[in-house]
FIBASE-432572 format. One record per residue: residue number from 1; residue in three letters; x, y negated, z negated of N, C-alpha, C in turn. Coordinates in steps of 0.02 Angstrom, whole numbers. Each point is the difference from the previous one (the first is absolute). Example, Ala and Ser with C-alpha at 12.3 -4.5 7.8 and 13.67 -1.06 7.14 Angstrom:
<sites>
1  ALA  660  284  -390  -45  -59  0  45  -60  0
2  SER  -18  -53  36  42  -59  -3  -39  -55  -37
</sites>
This chain:
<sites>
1  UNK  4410  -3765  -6319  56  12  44  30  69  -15
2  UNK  9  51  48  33  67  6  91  -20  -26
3  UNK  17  59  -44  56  0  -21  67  -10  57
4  UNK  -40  36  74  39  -17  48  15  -78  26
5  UNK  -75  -29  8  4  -83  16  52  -31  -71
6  UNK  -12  9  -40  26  -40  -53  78  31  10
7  UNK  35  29  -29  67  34  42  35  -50  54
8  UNK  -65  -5  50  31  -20  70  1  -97  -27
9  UNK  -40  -24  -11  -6  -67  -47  76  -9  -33
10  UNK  8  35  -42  45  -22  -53  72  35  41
11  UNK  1  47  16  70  10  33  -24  22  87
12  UNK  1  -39  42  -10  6  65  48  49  44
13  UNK  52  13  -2  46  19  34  11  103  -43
14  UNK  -62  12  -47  11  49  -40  2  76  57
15  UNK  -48  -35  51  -40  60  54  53  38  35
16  UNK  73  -61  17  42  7  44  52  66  -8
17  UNK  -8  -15  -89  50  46  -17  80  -25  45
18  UNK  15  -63  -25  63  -26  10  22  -18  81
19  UNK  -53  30  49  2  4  79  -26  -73  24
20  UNK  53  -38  28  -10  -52  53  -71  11  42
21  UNK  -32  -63  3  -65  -5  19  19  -36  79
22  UNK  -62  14  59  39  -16  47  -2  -80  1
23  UNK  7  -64  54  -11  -36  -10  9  -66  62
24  UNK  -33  -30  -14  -39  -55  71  76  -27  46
25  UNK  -13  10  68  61  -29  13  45  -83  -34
26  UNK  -78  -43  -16  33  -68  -31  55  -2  -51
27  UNK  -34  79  -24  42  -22  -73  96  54  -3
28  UNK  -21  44  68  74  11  16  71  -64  30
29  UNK  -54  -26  47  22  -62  32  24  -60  -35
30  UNK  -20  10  -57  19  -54  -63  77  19  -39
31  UNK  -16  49  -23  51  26  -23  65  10  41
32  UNK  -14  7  65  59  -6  46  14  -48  28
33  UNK  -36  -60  -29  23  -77  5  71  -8  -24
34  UNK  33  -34  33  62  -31  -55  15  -38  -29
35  UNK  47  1  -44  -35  -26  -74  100  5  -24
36  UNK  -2  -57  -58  75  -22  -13  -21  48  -76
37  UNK  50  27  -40  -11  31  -78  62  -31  -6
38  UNK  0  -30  -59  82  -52  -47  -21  6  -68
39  UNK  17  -31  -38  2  -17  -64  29  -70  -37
40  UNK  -15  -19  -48  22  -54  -45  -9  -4  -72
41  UNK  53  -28  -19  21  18  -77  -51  -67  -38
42  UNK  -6  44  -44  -56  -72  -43  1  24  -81
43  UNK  48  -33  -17  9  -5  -81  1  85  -23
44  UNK  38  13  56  51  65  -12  -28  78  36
45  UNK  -57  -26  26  -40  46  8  4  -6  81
46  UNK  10  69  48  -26  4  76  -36  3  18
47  UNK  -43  -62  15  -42  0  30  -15  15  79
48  UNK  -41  87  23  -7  -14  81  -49  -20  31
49  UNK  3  1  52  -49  -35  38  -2  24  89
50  UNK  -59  -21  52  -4  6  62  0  -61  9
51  UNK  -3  -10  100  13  -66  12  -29  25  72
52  UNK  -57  -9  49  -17  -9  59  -5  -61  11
53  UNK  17  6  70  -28  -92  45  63  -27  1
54  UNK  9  -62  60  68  -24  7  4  -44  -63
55  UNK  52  -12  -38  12  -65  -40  -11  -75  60
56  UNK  -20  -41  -68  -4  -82  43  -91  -8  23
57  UNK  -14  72  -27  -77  -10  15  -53  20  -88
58  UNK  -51  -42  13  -37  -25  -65  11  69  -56
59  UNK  22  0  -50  -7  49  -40  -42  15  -48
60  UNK  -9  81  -6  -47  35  -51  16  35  -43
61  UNK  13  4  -63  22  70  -33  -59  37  -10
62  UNK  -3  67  -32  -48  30  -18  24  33  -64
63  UNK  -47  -6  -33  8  27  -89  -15  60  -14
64  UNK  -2  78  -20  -25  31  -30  -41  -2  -35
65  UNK  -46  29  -21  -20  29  -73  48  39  -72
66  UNK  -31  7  -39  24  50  -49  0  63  2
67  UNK  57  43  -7  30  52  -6  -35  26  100
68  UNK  16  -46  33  19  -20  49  84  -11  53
69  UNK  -12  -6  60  55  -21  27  -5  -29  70
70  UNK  57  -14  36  -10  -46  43  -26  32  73
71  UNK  12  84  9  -20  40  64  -78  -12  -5
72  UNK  -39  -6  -60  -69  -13  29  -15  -38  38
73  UNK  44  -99  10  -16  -21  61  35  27  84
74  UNK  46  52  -4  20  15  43  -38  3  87
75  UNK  -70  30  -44  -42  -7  79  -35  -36  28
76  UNK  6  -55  -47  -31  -43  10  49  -81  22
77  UNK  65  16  -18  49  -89  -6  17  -9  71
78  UNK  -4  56  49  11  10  77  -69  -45  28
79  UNK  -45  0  -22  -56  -47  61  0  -44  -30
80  UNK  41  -30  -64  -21  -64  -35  89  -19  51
81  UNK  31  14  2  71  -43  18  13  -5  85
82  UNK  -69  0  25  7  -36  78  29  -82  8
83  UNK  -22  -38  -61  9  -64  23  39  -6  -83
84  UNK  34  31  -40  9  12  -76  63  7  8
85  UNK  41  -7  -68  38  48  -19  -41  8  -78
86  UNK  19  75  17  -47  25  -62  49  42  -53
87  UNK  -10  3  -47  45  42  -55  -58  18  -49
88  UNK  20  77  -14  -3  15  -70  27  7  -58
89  UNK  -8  4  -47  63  31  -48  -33  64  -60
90  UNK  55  9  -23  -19  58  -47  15  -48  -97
91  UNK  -31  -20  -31  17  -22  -55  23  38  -59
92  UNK  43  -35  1  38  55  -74  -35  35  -41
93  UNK  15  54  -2  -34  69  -44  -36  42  53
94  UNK  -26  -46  49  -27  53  64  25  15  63
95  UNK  -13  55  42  33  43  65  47  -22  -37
96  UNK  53  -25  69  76  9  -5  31  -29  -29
97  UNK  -16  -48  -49  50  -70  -17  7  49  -63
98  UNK  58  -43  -35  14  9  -75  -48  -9  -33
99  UNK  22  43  -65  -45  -13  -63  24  -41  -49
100  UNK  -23  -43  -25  39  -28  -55  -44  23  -87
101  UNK  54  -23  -54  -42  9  -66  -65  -7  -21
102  UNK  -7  -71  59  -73  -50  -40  1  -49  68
103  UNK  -70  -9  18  -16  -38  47  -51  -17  -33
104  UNK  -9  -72  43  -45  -57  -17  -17  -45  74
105  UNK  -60  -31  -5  -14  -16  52  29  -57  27
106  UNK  37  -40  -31  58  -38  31  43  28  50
107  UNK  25  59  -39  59  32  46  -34  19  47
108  UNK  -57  12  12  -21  30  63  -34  -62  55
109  UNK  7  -65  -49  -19  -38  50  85  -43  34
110  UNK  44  36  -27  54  -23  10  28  48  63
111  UNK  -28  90  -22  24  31  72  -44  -5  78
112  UNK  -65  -42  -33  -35  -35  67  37  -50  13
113  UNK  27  -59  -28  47  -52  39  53  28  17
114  UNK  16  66  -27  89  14  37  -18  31  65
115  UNK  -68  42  16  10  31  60  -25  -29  60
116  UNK  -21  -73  -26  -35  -47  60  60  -19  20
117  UNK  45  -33  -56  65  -30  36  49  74  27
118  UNK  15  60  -16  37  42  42  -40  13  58
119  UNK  -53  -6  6  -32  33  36  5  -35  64
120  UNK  13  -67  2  -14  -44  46  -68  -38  -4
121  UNK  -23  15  -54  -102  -21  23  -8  -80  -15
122  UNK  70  -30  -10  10  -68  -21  12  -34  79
123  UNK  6  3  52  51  -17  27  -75  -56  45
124  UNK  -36  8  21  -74  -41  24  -28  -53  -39
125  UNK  -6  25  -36  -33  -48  -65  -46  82  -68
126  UNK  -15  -54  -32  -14  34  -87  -37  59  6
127  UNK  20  61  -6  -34  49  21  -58  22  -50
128  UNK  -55  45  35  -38  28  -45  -9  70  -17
129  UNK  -6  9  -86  2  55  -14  -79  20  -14
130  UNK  -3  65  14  -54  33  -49  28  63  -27
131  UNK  -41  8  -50  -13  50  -42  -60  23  -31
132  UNK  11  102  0  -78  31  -18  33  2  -44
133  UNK  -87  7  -61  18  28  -53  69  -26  -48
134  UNK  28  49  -30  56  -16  -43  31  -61  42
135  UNK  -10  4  70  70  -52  30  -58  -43  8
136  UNK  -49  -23  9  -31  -71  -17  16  -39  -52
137  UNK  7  37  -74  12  -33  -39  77  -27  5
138  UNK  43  51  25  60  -38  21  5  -50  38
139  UNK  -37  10  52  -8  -60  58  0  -54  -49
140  UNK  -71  -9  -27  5  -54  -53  25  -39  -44
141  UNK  46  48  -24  57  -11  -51  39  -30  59
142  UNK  8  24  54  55  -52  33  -20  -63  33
143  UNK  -81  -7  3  -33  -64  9  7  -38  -65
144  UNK  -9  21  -68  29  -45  -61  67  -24  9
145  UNK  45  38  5  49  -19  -18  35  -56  51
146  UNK  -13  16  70  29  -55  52  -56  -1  45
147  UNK  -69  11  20  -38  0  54  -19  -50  43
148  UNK  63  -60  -18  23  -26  57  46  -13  29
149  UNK  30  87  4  46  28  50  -40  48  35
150  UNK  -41  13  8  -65  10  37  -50  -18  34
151  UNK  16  45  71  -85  -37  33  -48  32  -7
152  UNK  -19  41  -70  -58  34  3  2  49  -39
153  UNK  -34  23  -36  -19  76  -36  -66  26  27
154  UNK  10  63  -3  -68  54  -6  7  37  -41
155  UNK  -53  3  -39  -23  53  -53  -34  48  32
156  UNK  21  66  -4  -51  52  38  -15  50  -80
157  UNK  -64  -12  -11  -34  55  -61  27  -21  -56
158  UNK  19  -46  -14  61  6  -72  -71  -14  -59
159  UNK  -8  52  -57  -37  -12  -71  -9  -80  -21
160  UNK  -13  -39  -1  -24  -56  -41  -43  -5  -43
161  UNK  3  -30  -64  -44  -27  -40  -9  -82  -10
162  UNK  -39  -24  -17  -18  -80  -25  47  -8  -41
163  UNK  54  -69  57  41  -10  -66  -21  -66  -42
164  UNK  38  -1  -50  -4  -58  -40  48  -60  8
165  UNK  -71  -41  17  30  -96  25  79  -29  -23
166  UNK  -6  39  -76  35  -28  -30  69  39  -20
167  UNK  -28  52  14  59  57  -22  30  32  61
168  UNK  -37  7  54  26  36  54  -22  94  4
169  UNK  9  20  13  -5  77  12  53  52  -3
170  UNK  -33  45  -53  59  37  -13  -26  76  -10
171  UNK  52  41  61  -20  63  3  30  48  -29
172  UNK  -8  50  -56  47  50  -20  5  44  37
173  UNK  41  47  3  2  60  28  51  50  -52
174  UNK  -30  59  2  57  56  -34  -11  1  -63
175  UNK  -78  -35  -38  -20  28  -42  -32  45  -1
176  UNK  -39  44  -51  -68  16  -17  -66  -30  -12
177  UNK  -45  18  -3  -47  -28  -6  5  -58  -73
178  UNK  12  15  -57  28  -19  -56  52  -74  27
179  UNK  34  -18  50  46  -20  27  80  4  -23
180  UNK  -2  58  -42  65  47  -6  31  12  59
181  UNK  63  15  -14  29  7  57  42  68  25
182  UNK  -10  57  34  6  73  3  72  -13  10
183  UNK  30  78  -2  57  34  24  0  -13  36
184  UNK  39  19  73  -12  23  50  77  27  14
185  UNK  -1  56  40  66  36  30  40  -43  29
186  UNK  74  10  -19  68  -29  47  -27  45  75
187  UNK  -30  50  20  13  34  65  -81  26  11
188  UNK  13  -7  61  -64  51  28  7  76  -6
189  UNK  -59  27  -5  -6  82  -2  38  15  74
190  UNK  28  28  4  23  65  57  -18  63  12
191  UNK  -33  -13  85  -27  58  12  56  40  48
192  UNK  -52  52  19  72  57  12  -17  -14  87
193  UNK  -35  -11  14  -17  -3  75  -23  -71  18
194  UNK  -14  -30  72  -19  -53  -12  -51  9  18
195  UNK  -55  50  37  -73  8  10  -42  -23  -82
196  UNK  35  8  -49  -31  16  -43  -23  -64  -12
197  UNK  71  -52  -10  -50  -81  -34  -10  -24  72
198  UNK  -1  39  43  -52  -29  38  -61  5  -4
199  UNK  -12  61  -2  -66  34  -12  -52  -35  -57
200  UNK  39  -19  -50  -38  -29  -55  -14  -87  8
201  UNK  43  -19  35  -9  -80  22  -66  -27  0
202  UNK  0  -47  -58  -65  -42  1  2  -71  12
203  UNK  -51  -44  -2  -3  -46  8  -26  -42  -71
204  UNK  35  -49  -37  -13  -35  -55  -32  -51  29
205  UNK  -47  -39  -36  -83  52  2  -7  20  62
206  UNK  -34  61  -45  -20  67  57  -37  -22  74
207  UNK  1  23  43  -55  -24  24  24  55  92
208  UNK  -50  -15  47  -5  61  75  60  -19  23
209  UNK  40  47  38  54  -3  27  -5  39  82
210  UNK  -69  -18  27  -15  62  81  56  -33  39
211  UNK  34  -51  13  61  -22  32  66  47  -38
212  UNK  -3  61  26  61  49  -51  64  -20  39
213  UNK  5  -8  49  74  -7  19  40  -65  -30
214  UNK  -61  -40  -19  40  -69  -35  6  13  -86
215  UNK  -28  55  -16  -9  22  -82  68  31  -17
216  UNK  19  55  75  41  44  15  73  -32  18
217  UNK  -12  -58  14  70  -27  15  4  -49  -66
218  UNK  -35  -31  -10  10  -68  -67  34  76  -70
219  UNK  -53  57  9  35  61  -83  60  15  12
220  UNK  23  15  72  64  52  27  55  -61  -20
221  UNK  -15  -66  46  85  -56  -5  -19  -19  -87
222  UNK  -46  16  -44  36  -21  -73  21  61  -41
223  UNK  31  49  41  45  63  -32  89  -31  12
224  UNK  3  48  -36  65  7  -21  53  66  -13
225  UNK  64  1  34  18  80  -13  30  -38  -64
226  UNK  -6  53  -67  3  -5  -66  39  60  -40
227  UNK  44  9  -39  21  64  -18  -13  11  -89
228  UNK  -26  52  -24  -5  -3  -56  51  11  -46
229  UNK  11  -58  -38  66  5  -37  -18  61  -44
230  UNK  -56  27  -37  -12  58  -43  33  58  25
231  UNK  -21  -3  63  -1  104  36  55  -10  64
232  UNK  19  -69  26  45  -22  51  -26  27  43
233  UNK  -84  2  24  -29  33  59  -18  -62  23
234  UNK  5  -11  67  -19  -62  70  -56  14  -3
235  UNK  -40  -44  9  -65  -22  0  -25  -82  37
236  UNK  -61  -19  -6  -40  -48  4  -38  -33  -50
237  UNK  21  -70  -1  -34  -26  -42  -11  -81  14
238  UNK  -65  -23  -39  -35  -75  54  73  -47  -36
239  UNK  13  -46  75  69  -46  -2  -35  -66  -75
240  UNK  -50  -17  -34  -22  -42  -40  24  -2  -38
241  UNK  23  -35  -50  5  -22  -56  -56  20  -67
242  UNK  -9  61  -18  -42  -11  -42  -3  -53  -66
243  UNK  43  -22  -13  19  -64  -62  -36  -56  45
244  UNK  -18  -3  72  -3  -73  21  -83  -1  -27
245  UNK  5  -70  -35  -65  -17  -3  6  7  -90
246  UNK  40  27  -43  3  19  -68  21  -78  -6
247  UNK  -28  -28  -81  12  -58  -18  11  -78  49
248  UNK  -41  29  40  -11  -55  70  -66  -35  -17
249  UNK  27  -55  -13  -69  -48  -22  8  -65  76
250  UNK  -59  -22  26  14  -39  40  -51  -45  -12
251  UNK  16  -52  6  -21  -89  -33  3  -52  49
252  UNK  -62  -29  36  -11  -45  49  4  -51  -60
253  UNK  52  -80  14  -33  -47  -45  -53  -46  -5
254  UNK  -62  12  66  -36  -20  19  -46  39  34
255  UNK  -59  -41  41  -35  34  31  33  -4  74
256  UNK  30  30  52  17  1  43  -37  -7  48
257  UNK  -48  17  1  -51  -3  51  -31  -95  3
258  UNK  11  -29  -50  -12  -73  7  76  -38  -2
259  UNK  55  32  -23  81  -51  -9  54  54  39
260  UNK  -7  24  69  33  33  54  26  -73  20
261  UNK  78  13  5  24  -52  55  38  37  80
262  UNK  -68  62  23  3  12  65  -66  14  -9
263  UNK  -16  -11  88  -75  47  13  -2  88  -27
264  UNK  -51  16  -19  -25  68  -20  -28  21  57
265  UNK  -40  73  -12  -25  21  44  -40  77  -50
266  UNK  -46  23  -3  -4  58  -28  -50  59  36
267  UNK  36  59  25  -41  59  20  -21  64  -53
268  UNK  -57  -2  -1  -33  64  -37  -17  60  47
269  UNK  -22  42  -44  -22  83  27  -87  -28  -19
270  UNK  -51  19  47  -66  -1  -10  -19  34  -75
271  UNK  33  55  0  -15  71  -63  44  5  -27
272  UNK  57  -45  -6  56  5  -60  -32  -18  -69
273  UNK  11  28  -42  -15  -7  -83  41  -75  -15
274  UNK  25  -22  31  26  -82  -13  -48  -33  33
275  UNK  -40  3  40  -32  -26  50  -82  -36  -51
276  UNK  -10  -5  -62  -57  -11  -42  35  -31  -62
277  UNK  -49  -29  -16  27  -3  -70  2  -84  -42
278  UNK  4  -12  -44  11  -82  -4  68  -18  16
279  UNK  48  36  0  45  -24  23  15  -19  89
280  UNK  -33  65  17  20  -23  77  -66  -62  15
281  UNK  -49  -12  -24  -74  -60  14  46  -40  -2
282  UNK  45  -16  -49  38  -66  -26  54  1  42
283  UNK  11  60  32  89  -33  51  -67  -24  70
284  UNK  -29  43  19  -52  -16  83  -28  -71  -23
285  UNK  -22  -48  -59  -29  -30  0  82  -66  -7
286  UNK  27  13  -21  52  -52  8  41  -3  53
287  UNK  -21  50  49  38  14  53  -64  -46  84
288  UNK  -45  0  -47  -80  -30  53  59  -75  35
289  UNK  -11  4  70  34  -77  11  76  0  -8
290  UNK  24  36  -24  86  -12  -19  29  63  25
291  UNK  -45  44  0  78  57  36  -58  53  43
292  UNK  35  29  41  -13  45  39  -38  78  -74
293  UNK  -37  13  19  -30  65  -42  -32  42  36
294  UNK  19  61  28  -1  52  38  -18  69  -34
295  UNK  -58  43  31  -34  66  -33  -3  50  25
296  UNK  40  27  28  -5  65  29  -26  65  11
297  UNK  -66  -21  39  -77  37  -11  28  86  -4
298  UNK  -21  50  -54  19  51  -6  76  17  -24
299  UNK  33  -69  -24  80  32  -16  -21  6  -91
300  UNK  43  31  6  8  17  -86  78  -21  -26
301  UNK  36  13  -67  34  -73  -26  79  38  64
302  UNK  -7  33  23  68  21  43  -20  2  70
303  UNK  -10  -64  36  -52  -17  67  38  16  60
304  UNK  54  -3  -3  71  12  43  -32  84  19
305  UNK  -4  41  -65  23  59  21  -94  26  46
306  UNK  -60  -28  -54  -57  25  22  -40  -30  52
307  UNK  23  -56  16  -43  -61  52  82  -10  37
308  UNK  58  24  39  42  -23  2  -15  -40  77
309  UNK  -41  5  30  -5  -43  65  -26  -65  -28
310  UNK  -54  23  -25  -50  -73  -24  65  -34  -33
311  UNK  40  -6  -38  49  -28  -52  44  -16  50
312  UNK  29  16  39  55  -21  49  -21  -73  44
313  UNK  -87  21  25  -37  -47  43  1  -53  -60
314  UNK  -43  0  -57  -9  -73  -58  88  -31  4
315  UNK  37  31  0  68  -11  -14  22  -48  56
316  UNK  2  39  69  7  -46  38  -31  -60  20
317  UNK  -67  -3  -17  -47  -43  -2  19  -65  -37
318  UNK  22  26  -57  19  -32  -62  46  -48  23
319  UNK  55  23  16  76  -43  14  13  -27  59
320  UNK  -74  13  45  4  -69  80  -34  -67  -24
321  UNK  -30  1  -63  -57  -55  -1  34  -7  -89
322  UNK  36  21  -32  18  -30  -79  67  6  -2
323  UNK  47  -19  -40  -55  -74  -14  19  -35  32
324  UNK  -63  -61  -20  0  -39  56  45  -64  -11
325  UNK  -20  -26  57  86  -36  22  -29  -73  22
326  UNK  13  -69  -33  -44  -53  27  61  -58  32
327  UNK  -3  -30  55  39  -36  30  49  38  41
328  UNK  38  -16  19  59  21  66  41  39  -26
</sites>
């Protein structure tokens, strides 16, 4: 691979030099959907959030990822909330909500029950959440803790390994390899322009980004105007939490995939690096007969942004026919 292809791989948006890419009328038309922005307090912390679709109709939240936020479903929560009310949120330490000291995946399965109930997504019956990535595992954590105040989870890409029968599954994060546990900065770096962390915007794990206007909008809404307390010069810098994820250990007490008290559902990327492995054989094979398991020919682990039609179609597909519903 040419130093140029690899470049374009690992930071997609490098070519632009900070310049807006043009982009499909769908995905203007989305964004100029309307859409409710509020907030709710959850063990001290502001939590925000979106809200399309009338209330009183079946609800959805949508989860983030890590060092993530909630504008990535933006172009997408407009064709899901025809017959919906749909919400996203931003979870503490990421986009807009507060940061707190120390998060744990409780609390975050606690700011998924607070924004179903502000949100309205209660008001039909038990709504369903999903979550990619980092927010799958949240999803989950909020299927442990009450997931039957739920009609449903989706996992989209989230890492799994084989857990243990007896012990349950337990993921670190914010060590080293050693499973030490790093520094990490109270603040993000500040840049002086905002072309710049645009320009460098990558994707954790790396992977093609030829859909630039959705690369270009998901890098641009997780800035921030920022001022440097050192030099007191205004700047830009990413709205994340770099502490989130430090001394964050998260602990299923079971296997979830066999002791869920809601239906599951799980979507992969064809070429996501989660997409192999003994861990994912062991979620598709406990999932054979019991839950919906969906592959998204050509997506990689961020399917929204690189397959974003194919992922919208499985999606809708998904939530006319699951779950399913027996008697009157």
């Amino acid at each position: 691979m040419s130093d140029k292809k690899e470049d374009a791989l690992i930071r997609p948006l490098a070519g632009l030099a900070g310049q807006k890419p043009d982009a499909p009328a769908w995905f203007t038309d989305a964004l100029a959907a309307g859409r409710e922005d509020d907030a709710v307090t959850v063990a001290g912390a502001k939590i925000q959030y979106s809200a399309w679709g009338p209330r009183g109709a079946p609800g959805l939240l949508l989860v983030h990822g890590g060092r993530a936020h909630r504008r990535w479903w933006f172009p997408f929560a407009p064709m899901l909330a025809e017959n919906r009310r749909v919400a996203a949120l931003d979870l503490s330490g990421l986009g807009d909500s507060d940061w707190r000291e120390r998060y744990s995946l409780t609390c975050h399965a606690e700011e998924i029950f607070a924004v179903c109930e502000a949100a309205g997504l209660n008001e039909a019956s038990r709504p369903i959440v999903m979550g990619h990535s980092f927010g799958g595992w949240a999803t989950l954590g909020a299927v442990e803790m009450a997931g039957e105040r739920l009609g449903g989870a989706i996992v989209v890409d989230s890492p799994f390994g084989v857990p243990d029968p007896d012990e349950g599954y337990t993921i670190n994060m914010g060590g080293d390899k050693k499973g030490e546990q790093r520094e990490r900065p109270k603040s993000n770096r500040i840049y002086a322009t905002r072309e710049e962390p645009i320009s460098r915007f990558r994707f954790l794990p790396s992977q093609p980004g030829e859909e630039l206007y959705l690369v270009d909008y998901i890098a641009r809404e997780g800035l921030k105007a920022a001022t440097d307390t050192s030099t007191g010069e205004n700047g830009w810098a990413w709205k994340f939490d770099p502490r989130h994820g430090q001394n964050f250990e998260i602990h299923f007490e079971r296997d979830l995939f066999l002791a869920a008290r809601c239906p599951l559902a799980f979507i992969y990327g064809e070429k996501s690096l989660f997409s192999s492995g003994e861990g994912f054989d062991h979620m598709r094979n406990q999932a054979r007969g019991r839950a919906p398991f969906i592959v998204i020919p050509g997506g990689h682990h961020h399917m929204m942004i690189d397959q974003p039609m194919a992922f919208v179609a499985a999606l809708r597909t998904l939530l006319t026919s699951w779950p399913v519903r027996v008697g009157l």
